[in-house]
C-alpha positions in Angstrom: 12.7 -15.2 4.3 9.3 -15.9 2.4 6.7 -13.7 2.7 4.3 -15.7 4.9 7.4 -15.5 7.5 7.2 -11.2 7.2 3.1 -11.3 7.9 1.8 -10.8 11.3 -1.3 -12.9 10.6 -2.3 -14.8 8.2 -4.3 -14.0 4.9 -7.5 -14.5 4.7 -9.8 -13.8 1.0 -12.1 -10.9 1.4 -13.6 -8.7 -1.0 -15.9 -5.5 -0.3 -15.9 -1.7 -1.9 -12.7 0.2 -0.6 -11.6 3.5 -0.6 -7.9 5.3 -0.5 -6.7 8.2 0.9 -3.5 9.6 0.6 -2.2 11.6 3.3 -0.3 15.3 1.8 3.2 15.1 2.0 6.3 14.3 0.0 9.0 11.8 0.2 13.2 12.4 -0.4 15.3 10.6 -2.5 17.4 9.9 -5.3 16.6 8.4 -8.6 17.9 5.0 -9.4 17.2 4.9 -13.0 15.2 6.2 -15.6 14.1 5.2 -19.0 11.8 7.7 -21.4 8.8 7.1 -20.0 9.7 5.9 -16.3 11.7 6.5 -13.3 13.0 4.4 -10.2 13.1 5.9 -7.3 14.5 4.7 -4.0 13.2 7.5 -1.3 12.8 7.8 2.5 9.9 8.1 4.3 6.2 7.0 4.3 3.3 7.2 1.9 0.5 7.4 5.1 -2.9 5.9 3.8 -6.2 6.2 5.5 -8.4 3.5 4.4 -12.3 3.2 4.4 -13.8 -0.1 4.2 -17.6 -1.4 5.3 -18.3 2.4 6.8 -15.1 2.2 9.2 -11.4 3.9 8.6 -8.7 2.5 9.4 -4.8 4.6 9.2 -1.6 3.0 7.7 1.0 3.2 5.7 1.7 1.7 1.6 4.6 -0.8 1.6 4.1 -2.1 -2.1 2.8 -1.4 -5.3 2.1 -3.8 -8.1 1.1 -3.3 -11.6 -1.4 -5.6 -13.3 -1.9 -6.7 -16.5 -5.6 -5.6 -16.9 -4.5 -1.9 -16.2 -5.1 -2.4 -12.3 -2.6 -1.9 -9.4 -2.4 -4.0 -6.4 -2.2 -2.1 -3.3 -0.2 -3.5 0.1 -0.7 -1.7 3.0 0.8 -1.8 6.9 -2.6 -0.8 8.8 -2.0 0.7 12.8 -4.9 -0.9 14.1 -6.5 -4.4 13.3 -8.5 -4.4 10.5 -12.1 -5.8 11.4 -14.5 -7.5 9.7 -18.0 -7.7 9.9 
């Protein structure tokens, strides 16, 4: 399955200031593996998000996480309402 047969909707190129909120909580798992300076953990659960974009919030939930090699991390998140642009 590719990943433009998972999406909903299609992707469209948008930019504008965002903030992230995580929601308190904690997840249960085990470890996978480990390494000195790293784990991998395979956990249950949700990591809840509430997202602020253009003055509006929107609630979700993080379903990936990917490192960059400026230092960044990409953010993907599952939102519960459409997100709307203005």
């Amino acid at each position: 399955m590719t990943d433009s047969e998972r999406r909903r909707s299609e992707r469209k190129e948008f930019q504008a200031p965002t903030a992230m909120m995580l929601a308190a909580g904690s997840l249960e798992g085990e470890t996978v593996n480990a390494s000195a300076h790293g784990l991998l953990i395979r956990a249950t659960g949700r990591i809840s998000v509430v997202v602020k974009i253009e003055g509006k919030e929107y609630r979700g939930r993080l379903v990936r996480a990917e490192p960059m090699v400026d230092g960044g991390t990409y953010y993907a998140l599952d939102l519960d309402d459409e997100f709307q642009k203005t």
